[in-house]
C-alpha positions in Angstrom: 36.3 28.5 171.5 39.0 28.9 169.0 39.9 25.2 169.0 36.4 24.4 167.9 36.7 25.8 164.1 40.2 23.9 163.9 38.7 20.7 165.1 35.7 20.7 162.9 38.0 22.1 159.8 40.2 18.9 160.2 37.3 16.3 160.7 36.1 17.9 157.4 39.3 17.8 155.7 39.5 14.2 157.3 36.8 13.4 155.7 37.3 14.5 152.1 40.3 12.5 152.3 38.7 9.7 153.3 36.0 10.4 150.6 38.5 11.1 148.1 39.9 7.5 148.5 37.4 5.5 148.1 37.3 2.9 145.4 34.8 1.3 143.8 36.0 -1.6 141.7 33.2 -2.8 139.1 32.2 -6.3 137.5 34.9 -7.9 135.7 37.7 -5.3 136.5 40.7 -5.5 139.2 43.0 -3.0 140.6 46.4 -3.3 141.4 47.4 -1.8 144.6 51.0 -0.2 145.5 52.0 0.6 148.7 55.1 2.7 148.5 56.1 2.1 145.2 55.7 -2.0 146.1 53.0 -4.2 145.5 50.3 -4.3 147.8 47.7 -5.8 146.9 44.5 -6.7 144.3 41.3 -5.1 144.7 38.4 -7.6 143.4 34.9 -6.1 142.5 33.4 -3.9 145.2 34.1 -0.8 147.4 37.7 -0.2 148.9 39.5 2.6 150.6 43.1 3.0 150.3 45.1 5.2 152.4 45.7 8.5 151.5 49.8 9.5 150.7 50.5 5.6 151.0 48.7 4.1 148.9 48.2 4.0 144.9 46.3 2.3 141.5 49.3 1.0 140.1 46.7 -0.2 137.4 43.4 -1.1 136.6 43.0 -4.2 134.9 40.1 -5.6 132.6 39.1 -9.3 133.5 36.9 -9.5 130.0 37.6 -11.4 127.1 39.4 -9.0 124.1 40.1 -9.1 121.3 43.4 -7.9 119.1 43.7 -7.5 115.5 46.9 -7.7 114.2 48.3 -6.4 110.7 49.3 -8.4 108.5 52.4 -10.2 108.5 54.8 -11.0 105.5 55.6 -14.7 105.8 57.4 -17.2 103.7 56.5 -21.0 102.8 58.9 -23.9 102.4 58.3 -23.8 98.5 59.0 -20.3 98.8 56.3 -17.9 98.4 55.7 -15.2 100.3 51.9 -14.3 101.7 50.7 -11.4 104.0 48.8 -12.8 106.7 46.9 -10.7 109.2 46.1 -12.8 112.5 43.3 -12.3 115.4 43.8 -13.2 119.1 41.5 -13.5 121.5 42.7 -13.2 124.8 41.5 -13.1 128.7 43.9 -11.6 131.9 43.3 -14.2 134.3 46.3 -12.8 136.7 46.0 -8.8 137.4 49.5 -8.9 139.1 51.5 -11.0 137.1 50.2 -9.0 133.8 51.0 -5.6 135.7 54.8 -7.0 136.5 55.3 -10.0 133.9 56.2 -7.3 130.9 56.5 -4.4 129.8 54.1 -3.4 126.7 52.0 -7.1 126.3 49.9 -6.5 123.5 53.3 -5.7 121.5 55.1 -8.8 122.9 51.9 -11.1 122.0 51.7 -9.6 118.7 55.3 -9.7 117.8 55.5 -13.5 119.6 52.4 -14.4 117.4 54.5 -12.6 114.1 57.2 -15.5 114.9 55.3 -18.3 115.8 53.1 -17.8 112.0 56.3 -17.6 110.5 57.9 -20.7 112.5 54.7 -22.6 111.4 54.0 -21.3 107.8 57.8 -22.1 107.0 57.3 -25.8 107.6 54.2 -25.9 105.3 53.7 -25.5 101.5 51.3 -22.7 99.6 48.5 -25.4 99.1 48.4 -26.5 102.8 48.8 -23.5 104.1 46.1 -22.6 102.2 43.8 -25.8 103.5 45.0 -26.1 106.7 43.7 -22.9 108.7 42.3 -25.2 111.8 45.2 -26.8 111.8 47.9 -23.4 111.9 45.0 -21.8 114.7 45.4 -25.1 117.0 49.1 -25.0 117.1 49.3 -20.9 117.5 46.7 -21.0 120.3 48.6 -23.1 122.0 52.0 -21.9 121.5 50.7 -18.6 122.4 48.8 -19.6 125.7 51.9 -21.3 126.8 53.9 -18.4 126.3 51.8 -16.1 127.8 51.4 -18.1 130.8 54.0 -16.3 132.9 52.5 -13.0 132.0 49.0 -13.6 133.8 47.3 -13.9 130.1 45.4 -16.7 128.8 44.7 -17.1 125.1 41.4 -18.1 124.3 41.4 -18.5 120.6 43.5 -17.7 117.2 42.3 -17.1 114.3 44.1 -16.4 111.0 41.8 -13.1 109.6 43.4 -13.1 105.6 45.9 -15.1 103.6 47.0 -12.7 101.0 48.9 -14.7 98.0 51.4 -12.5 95.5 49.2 -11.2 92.9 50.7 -13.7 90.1 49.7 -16.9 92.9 46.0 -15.1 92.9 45.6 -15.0 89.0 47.0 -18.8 88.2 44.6 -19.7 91.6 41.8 -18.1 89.9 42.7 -19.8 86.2 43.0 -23.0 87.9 39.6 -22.3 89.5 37.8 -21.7 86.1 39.2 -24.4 84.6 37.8 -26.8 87.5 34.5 -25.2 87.6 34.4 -25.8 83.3 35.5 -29.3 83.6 32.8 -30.5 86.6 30.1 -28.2 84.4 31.4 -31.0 81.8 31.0 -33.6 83.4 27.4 -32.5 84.7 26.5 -32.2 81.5 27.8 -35.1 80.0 25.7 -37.1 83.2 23.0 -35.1 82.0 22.9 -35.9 78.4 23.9 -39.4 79.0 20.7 -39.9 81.8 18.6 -38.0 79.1 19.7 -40.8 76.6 19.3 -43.8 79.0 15.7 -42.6 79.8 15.0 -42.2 76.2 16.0 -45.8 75.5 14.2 -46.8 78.3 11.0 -45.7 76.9 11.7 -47.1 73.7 11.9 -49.8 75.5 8.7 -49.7 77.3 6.6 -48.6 74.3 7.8 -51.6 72.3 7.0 -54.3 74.8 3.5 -52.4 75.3 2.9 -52.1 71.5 4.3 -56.4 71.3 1.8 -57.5 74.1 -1.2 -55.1 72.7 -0.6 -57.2 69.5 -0.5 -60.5 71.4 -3.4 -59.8 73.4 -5.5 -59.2 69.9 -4.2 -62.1 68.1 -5.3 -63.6 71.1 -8.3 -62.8 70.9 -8.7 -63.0 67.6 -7.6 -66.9 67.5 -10.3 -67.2 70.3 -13.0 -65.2 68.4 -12.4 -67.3 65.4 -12.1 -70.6 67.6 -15.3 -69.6 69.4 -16.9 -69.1 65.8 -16.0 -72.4 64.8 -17.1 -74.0 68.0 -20.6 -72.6 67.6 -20.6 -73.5 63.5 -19.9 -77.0 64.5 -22.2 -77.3 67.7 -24.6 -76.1 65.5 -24.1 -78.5 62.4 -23.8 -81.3 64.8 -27.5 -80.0 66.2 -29.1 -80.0 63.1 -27.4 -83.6 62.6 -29.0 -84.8 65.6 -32.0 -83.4 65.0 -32.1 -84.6 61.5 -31.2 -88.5 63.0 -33.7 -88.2 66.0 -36.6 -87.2 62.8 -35.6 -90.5 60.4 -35.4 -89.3 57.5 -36.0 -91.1 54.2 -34.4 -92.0 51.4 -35.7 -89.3 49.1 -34.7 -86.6 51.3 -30.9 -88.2 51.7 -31.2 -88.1 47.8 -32.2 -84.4 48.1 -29.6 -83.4 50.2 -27.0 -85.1 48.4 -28.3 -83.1 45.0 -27.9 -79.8 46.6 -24.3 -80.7 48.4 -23.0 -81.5 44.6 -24.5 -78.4 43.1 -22.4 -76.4 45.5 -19.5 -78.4 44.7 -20.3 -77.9 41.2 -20.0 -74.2 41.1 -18.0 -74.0 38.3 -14.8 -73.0 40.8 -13.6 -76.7 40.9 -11.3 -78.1 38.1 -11.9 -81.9 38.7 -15.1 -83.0 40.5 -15.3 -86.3 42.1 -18.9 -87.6 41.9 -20.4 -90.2 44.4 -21.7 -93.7 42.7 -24.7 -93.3 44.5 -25.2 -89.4 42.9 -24.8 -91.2 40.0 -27.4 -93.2 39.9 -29.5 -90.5 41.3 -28.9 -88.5 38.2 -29.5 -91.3 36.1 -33.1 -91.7 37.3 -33.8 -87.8 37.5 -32.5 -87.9 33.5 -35.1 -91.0 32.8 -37.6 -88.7 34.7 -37.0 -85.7 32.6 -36.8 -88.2 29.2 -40.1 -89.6 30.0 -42.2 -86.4 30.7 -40.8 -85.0 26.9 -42.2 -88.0 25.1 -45.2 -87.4 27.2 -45.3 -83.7 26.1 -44.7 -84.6 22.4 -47.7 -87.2 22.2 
């Protein structure tokens, strides 16, 4: 009977043991596992026991994506102007044992690899391009950086440089230079400007002159064939009454007549030399016997 408590006090203590070394490794995490001070093994996602007094996590390792932000940097370019420039690294652990063993402290050996590799880059480069050529300084770190870090179990995604901080004296003739080229292209707009203004103006100078030249085409135009029309119908009408005079053969008399009232419109008085007709002549003659003979009448 005594045995029975020390049994069941070891299956319980057994069994804490066992409890007290289980592992549950979650999503995107790894363990490394030593085994008397050595590498054992890596635990993946999921539950694991290790054994109790032999076993150890060496290290628990995060499999996601991270990101470090580095301080800025003091580096100098070929024309020889020194900049602060403050860098971002994204990076992923894609081996949990070789970045356990690979080195000691690797956030300060990326940051202080990525410190010399700016400088290496920024050195061959002047202030403008370094300046305009961001894309091209991320490309080459990235892969500078992911090569390095190869051996070390770390891959880098992406790098990004964060701020390029010029000497304050750089900034100032940057921003003067700035104004200036923001003045001259409001210039030049405005000079476009005042030059499309003018072309449009001419333009409808243009315009209204040709309109204002074809309006007064159009009415002498019309005018010509309002007159020519008149003219037309005088004539069609003097040659009808012609015609209608020849189809009615008329006598001698009436010619006479006819021809006495066409010379007292030409004699108006508004004619300086008047060219009289034999024939009117003669007519006048008679009417002056006419008048003659119906005095001497009168007087007897």
């Amino acid at each position: 009977m005594g045995k029975m408590p020390f049994l069941i006090g070891l299956i319980i203590i057994l069994v804490v043991l066992v409890i007290a070394n289980i592992r549950i490794v979650p999503q995107a995490n790894a363990f490394i596992i030593e085994r008397f001070g050595g590498y054992s093994a890596t635990w993946q996602v999921g539950l694991h026991v290790k054994i109790p007094f032999v076993e150890r996590v060496a290290k628990k390792v995060n499999l996601k994506e991270q990101v470090v932000d580095f301080p800025p940097q003091p580096v100098i370019t070929k024309d020889n102007v020194t900049m602060q420039i403050d860098t971002v690294v994204y990076y992923q652990i894609t081996d949990p044992k070789l970045y356990t063993y690979g080195v000691e402290r690797p956030m300060m050996a990326i940051e202080n690899l990525t410190a010399t590799t700016l400088r290496n880059i920024i050195g061959d480069m002047e202030l403008d391009g370094t300046l305009t050529s961001r894309d091209i300084i991320n490309t080459k770190m990235r892969a500078i950086l992911d090569e390095a870090t190869d051996p070390w179990g770390i891959k880098v995604n992406r790098v990004e440089l964060k701020n390029i901080i010029p000497p304050k004296e750089i900034q100032n003739a940057m921003e003067k230079q700035m104004k200036a080229e923001r003045e001259r292209r409001e210039s030049i707009l405005r000079a476009e400007g005042e030059k499309k203004s003018a072309i449009l103006m001419a333009e409808g100078e243009k315009e209204s002159a040709i309109l204002r030249a074809e309006a007064k085409k159009q009415a002498a135009i019309k005018e010509a064939e309002g007159q020519a029309e008149a003219i037309v119908a005088v004539q069609t009408a003097i040659a009808e009454g012609i015609r209608k005079i020849n189809e009615s053969h008329p006598t001698e008399a009436y010619i006479s007549l006819k021809a006495l009232e066409s010379f007292e419109k030409a004699a108006d008085g508004k004619a300086t030399k008047i060219i009289i007709p034999s024939e009117i002549q003669g007519l006048a003659g008679l009417v002056t016997s006419i008048k003659e003979l119906a005095v001497s009448d009168k007087n007897e």
